[in-house]
Every structure is written in C-alpha cells, then in structure tokens.
C-alpha positions in Angstrom: -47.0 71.3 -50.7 -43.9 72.4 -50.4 -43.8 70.7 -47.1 -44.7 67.2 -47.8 -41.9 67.9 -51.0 -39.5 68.4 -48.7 -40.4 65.6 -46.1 -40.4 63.0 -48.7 -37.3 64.5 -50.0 -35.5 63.4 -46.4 -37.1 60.4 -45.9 -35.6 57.5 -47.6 -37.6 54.6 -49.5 -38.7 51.1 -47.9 -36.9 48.7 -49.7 -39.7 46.2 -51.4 -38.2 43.1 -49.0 -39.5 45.3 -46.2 -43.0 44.9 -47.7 -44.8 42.1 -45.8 -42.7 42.5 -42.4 -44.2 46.1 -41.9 -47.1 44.4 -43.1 -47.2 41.7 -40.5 -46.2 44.5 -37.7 -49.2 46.9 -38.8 -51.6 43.8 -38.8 -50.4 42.7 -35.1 -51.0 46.4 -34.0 -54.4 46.3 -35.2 -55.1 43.3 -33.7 -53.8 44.2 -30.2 -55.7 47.6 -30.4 -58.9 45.4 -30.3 -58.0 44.4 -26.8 -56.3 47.6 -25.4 -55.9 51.2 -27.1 -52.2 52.0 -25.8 -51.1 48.5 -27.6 -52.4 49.4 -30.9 -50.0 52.4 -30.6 -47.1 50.9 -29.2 -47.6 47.9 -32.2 -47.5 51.5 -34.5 -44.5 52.6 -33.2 -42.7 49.2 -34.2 -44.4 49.2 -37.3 -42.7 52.6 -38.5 -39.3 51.2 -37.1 -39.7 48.4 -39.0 -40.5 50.7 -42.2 -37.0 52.9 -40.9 -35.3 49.3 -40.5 -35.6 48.5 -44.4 -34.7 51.6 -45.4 -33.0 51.8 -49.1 -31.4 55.2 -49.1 -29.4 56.6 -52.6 -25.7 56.8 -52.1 -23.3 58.6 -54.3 -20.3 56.2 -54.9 -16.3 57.6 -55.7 -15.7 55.8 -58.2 -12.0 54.4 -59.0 -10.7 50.9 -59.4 -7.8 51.6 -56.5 -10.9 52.4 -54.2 -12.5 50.1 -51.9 -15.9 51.2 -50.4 -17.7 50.0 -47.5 -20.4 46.8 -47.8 -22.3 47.9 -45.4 -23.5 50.9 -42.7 -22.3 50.5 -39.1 -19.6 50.6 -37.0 -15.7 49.1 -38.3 -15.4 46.4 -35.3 -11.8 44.9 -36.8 -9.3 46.3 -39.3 -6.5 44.0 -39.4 -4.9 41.1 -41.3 -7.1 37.3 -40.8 -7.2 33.6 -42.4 -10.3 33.8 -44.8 -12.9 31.2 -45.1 -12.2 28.0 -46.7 -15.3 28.4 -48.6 -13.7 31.3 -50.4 -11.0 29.6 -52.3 -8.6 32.4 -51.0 -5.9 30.7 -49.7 -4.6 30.1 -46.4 -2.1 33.4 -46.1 -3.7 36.3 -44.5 -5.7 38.7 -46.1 -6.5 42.6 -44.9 -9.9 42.1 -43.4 -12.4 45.0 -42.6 -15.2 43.9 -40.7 -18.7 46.4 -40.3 -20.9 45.5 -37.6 -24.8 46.4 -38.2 -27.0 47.3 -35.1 -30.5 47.1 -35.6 -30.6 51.0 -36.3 -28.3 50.6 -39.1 -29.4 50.7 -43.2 -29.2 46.8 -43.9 -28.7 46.5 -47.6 -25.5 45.6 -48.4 -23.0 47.0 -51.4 -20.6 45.8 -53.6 -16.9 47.2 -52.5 -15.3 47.3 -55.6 -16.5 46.8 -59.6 -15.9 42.9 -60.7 -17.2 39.9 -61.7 -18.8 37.5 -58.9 -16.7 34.0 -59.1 -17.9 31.8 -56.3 -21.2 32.1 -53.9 -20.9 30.0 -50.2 -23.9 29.9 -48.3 -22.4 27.9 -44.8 -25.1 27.4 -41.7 -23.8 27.9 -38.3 -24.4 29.5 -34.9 -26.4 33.0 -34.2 -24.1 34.4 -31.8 -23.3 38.0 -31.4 -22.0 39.2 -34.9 -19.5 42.1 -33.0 -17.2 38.9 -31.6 -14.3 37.9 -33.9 -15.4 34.3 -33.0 -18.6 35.1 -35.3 -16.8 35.4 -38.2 -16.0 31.6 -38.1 -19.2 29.8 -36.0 -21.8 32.0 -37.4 -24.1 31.4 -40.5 -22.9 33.5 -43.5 -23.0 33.9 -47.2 -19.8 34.5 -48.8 -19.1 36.1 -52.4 -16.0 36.6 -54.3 -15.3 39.3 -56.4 -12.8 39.0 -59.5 -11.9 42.8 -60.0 -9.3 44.8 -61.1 -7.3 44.2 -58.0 -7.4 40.7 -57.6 -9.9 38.5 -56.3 -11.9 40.2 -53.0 -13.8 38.3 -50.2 -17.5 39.7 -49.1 -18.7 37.7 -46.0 -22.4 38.4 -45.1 -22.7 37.3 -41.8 -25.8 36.6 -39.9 -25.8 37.9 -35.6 -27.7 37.4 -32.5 -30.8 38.5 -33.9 -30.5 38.1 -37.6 -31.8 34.7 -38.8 -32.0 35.7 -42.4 -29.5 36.7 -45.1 -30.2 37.4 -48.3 -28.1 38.1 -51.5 -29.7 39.2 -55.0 -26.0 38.7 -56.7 -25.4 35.3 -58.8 -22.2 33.8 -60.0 -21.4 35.4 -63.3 -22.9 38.7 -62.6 -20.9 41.7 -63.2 -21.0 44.6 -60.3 -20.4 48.0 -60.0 -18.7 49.5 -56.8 -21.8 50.6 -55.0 -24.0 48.3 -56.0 -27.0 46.5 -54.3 -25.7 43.4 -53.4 -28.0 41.7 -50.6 -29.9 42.3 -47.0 -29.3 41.0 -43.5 -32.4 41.0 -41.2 -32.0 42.1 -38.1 -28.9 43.0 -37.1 -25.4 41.6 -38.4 -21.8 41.9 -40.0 -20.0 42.4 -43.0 -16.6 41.3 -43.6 -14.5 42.2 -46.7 -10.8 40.2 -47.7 -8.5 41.7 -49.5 -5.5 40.8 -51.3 -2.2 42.3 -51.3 -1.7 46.0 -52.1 -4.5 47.1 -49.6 -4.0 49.6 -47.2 -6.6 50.3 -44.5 -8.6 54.0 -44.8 -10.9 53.4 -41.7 -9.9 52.7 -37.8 -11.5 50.6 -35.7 -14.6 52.5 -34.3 -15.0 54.8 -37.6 -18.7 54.8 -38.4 -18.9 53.4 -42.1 -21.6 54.1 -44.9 -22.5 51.7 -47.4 -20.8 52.3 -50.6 -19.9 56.0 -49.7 -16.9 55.5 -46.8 -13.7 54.7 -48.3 -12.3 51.7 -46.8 -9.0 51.0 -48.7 -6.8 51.9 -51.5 -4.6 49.8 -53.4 -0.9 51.2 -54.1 2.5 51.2 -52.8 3.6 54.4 -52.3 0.0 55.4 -50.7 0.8 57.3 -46.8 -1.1 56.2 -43.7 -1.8 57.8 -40.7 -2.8 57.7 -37.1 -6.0 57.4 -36.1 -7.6 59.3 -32.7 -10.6 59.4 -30.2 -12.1 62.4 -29.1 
C-alpha cells in the first residue's frame, strides 16, 4: 500500500478538460487492436501521453504584489521590450514582454502572473504558425486578458502554435485573480506572452526553463539589481 501511496503521490492529476481526449485515444486503441495487436499498444502508449499531456499539477506560489510569476511551463523564448496588441488597450509605447513557449511535453494550464482584477478579454483568429517565432505573436490566433493589479494594468496573451488549434480561458471580465491562479489551457502546444508596464525588471533569461506560477519572472522596483545571465 505504501507503494501505490507513494506513486499516486508523484503522479499529478488529469485535468477534467483532458477527459474525453484520453477518452477518444483509448477508444481508437481499442479499435485498432481489433485489426492488429502491436496497434492496440502503440494507441495505449498515446493514450497515457495524452493523460501526461493534461496534467494539472499543485504549485506553491511566492506570493508578493512586486512579484511577477510565470503564465505558463516551457521554455522563455523572448525577454525584451515589444508594441502590445491593439486589442489590449495598452498603448502603443513598449512594454517588457516575456514570452513562454510550450512544447507538447510541457504542463498546459495556464496561471495568472500577478493578483488583479480581469478588465478586457480579446479573443482574435489568425494563422497556426509555429508559436517559438516572434512573428506568431502578431499572425497567430490568441486570447488576450488584462489584468488591473497593484502594479498597473498587465497583458496575458494566450497564443495558439503549429499544432494547437484550441485555446481556452475559464477567467471572465470582472473576475478577481490570485497570482497563481488557473487561468486557461492551450491544446497542443503554444505560447504565453505577458506585458508589463513600467517598473518591471526581467528575473528570467532567454532559455531559462519557466514553471507555471512558481518561476519568478519580474519584480517591480527601482532600486532592484540585475545580473548577467550564462550558459553552461
């Protein structure tokens, strides 16, 4: 007993939008394996990645309103200073922007990056090209929240990729987050970007592995130090 304890203690739970897509990959298995044994196996492999795709780990959250955490797991692809959306009623000056690209082996549920109020919700369609260019940020389909906080207002881009064709977002306008919190999901593979307003100062390099709602990102002050980043 001790055993299973300790197993289910590791693994993480399915998220419940994971539900009929492990489903629907256990049902094609079985199917298959009518016709030849090695594809029912093969259709059970995919079937427990799928189950490890939607994965809705626990995540312990600093919290601090001069703290900004990271949206999402994956890799930082871009920390440096961009034109937001037009959708997000930002401005036109540019903002700090911290982008965290999602491969397919990544946690997908997304996180609040800071405590506030949600002001404004954009869903915009576009193009499905890979979500590591910079050009996705502006072609690609997305789903944009702003965040009223206690640092100003804050940009969160979902952003859908090559093989994500579906984003969704459990947050409405009016809803009051906490840093951390369960904000949406991206299937299968995607970006978040986050905007943020003066004051910001970068706590990630590019290439820094990111986890949602744990990694610091960014810190708001003026007399905070920065330093170097390396590559071993």
């Amino acid at each position: 007993m001790h055993i299973f304890a300790s197993i289910r203690n590791v693994m993480a739970p399915v998220h419940k939008a994971g539900y009929p897509f492990i489903a629907a990959f256990f049902a094609v298995a079985v199917v298959l394996g009518f016709f030849w044994e090695p594809l029912f196996w093969l259709g059970l492999i995919l079937t427990a990645w799928c189950a490890y795709f939607f994965r809705d780990p626990e995540r312990v959250t600093p919290v601090a309103d001069h703290l900004v955490v990271s949206p999402a797991d994956g890799r930082v692809s871009l920390v440096g200073h961009v034109v937001p959306p037009a959708e997000l009623g930002l401005g036109v000056e540019p903002m700090l922007r911290i982008s965290v690209f999602m491969s397919v082996f990544d946690c997908h549920v997304n996180r609040a990056p800071m405590r506030g109020r949600v002001t404004r919700i954009a869903y915009r369609e576009g193009e499905f090209r890979n979500a590591e260019l910079d050009k996705a940020s502006e072609v690609n389909e997305r789903n944009s929240l702003v965040v009223d906080g206690p640092q100003g207002e804050i940009g969160v881009v979902q952003i859908a990729g090559l093989v994500a064709r579906r984003i969704i977002c459990w947050s409405k306008v009016e809803d009051r987050l906490e840093a951390g919190e369960r904000i949406g999901l991206i299937r299968f593979g995607s970006r978040l970007d986050v905007y943020l307003p003066d004051g910001a100062r970068p706590r990630v390099a590019e290439g820094q592995t990111a986890i949602a709602g744990e990694t610091i990102i960014a810190e708001f002050g003026n007399q905070l130090p920065t330093w170097p980043s390396r590559r071993d």
